[in-house]
N, C-alpha and C positions, 0 to 999 in steps of 0.2 A: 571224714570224707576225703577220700584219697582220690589226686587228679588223674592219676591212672583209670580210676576207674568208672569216673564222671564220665571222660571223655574216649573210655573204651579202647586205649589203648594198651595191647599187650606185649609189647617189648620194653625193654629199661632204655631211660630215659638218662642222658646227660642232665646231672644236677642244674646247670645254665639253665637248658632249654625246659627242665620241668618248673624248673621258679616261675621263671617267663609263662608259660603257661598257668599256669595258678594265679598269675599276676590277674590275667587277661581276664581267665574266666570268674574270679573272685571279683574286678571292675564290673561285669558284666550282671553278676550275679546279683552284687551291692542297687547299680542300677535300675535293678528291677526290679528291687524291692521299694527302692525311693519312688520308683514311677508309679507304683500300686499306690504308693501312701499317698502321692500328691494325687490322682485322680479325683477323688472327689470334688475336688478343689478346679478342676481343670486346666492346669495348671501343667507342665513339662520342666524334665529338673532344668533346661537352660534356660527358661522362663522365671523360675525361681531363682535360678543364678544371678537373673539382671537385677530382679526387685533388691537381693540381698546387696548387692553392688551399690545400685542408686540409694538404697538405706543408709549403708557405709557413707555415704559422699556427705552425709547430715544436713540435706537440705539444700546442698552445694549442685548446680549443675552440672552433668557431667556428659563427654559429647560419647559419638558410639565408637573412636578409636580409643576412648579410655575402659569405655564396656567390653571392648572382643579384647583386651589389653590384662584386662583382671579377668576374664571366663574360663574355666575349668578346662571347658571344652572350645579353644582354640577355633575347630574347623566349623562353631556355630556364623550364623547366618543374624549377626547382630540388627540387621534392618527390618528384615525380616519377624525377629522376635520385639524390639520394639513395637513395630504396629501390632502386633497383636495385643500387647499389654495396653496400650492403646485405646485398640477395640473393646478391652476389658473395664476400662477406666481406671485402670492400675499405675498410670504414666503420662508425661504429656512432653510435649516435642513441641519448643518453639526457634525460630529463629532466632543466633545470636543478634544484638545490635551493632554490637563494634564490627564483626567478620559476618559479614550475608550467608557466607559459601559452609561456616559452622553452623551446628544443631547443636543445639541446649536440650540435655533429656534432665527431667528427676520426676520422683515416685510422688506420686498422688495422695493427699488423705485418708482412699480409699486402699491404695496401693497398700501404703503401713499399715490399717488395719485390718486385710487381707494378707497380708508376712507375719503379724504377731499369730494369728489365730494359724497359719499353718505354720509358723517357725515350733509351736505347740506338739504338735503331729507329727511333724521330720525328728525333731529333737528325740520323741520317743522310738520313732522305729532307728535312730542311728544307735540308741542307747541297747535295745535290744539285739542290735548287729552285731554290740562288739561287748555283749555283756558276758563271752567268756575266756573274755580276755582279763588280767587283772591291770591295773594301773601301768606295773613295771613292764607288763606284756607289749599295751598298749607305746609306753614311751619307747621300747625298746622297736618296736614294729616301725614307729616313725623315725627312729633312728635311723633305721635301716632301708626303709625308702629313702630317705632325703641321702644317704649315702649312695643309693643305687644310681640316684639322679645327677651328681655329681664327677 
């Protein structure tokens, strides 16, 4: 798949700007595929994001500046996706004791076995995203993002 021709462009491209492009629509691409997988599940990958997060914390409370702090996606709406986990019974939000003005979040009983049974199902479509890549492909691609970032 050539980004030329995904995105129907017919002039040559400066190398920069065609990476970047690829970049964008390979995120977008990726995205869309995680958001098919999680549907059944009802679920949105920054919704997943938070469970995988409060998983991480082991049990430890964790407030919503340390949630939008580790999120993928930066410009989510951390209060916003709390309540809705929430609503799901995937989370629970209480007041700290020591500070009034902090929230105490972590992941529900239900929560973890709602992430195992769909960590199941992401795990396979990530595996099929990048199964033609080989290992050395794969380390070498991260290499090379985390240089871009830098």
């Amino acid at each position: 798949m050539i980004i030329e021709k995904e995105l129907k462009i017919s002039k040559q491209l400066p190398e920069s700007k065609r990476a970047l492009l690829n970049l964008l629509f390979t995120e977008n691409w990726i995205t869309d595929e995680i958001t098919t997988t999680l549907k059944p599940f009802d679920i949105t990958t920054q919704q997943f994001n938070v469970l995988r997060i409060l998983k991480g914390m082991k049990g430890k409370p964790s407030s919503l500046q340390t949630i939008q702090e580790r999120m993928i996606n930066k410009m989510s709406n951390t209060t916003r996706l709390v309540d809705k986990l929430i609503k799901k019974n995937f989370v629970q939000r209480e007041q700290c004791e020591s500070n009034r003005r902090k929230v105490d979040i972590t992941i529900t009983k239900e929560g973890i076995e709602a992430l195992e049974e769909i960590n199941k199902v992401v795990d396979e479509s990530e595996s099929k995203l990048t199964e033609s890549l080989t290992q050395d492909e794969l380390k070498q691609l991260n290499h090379l993002l985390n240089k871009l970032r830098t």
